[in-house]
C-alpha positions as CSV (number, residue, x, y, z in Angstrom):
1,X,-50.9,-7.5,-17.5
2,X,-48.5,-9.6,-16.1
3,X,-45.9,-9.1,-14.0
4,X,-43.1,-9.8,-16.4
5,X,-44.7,-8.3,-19.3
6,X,-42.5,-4.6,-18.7
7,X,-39.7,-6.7,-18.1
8,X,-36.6,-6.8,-20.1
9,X,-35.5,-10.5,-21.0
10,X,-32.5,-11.8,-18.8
11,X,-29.8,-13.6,-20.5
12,X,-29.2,-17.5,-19.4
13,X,-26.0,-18.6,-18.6
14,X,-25.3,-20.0,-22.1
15,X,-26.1,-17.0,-23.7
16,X,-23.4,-15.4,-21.4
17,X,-21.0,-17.9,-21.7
18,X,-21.4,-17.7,-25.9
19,X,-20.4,-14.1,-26.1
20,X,-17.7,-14.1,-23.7
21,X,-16.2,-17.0,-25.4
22,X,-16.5,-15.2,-29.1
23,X,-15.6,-12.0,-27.4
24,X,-12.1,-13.9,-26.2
25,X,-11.8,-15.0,-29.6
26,X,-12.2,-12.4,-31.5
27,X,-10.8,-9.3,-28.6
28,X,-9.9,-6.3,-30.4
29,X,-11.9,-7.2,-33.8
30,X,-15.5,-5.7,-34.1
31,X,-17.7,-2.6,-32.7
32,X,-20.3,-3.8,-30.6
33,X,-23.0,-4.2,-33.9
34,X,-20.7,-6.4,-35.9
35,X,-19.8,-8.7,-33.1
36,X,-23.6,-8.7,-32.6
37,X,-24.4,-9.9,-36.3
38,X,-21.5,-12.6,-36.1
39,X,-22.4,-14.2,-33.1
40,X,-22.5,-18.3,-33.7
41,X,-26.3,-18.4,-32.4
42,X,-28.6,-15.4,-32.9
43,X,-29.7,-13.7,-30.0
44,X,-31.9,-10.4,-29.2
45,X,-30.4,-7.3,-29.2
46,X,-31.8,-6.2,-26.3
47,X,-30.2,-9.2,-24.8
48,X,-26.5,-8.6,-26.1
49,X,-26.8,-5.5,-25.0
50,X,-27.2,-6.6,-21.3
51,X,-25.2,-9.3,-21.4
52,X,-22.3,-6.1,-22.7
53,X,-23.1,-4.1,-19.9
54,X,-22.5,-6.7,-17.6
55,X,-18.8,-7.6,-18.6
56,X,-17.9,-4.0,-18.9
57,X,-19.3,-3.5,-15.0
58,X,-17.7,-7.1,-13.9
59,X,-14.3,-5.8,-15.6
60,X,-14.0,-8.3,-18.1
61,X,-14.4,-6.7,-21.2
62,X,-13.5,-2.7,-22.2
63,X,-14.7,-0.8,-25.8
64,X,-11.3,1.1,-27.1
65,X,-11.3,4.5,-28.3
66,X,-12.5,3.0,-31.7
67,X,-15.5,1.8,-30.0
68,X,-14.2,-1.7,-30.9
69,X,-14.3,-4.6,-27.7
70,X,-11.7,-6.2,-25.6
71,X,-11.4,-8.8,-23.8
72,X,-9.2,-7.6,-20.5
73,X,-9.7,-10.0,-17.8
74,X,-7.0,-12.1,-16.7
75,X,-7.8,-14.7,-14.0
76,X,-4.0,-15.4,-13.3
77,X,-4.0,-12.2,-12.5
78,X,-7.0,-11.9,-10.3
79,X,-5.9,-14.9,-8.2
């Protein structure tokens, strides 16, 4: 076995970059299933989900109370 094989697939930088800018787009619109399906290029869910995980933990996005996702980060305000 090797020693990726247990490993779970890391997004690239594109992928990353893809979401965010559909999740900008579309902030406030879908649960995190439906913005998975209408993603422009299809990508694994395992992967989407990772790539979620880390723009809740870098503050950029937040999932509302309807469990639908945001898009909060402001980097005129970071600055």
């Amino acid at each position: 076995m090797s020693a990726s094989a247990g490993s779970a697939h890391s997004p690239t930088l594109d992928t990353i970059r893809m979401v965010e800018a559909f999740i900008r787009e579309h902030s406030g619109e879908y649960r995190r299933r439906a913005l998975w399906e209408r993603l422009p290029r299809e990508v694994m869910y395992q992967t989407f989900k990772t790539i979620i995980e880390y723009l809740l933990e870098s503050n950029k996005i937040a999932i509302d109370a309807h469990g639908k996702i945001c898009w909060i980060h402001d980097p005129d305000l970071v600055r």
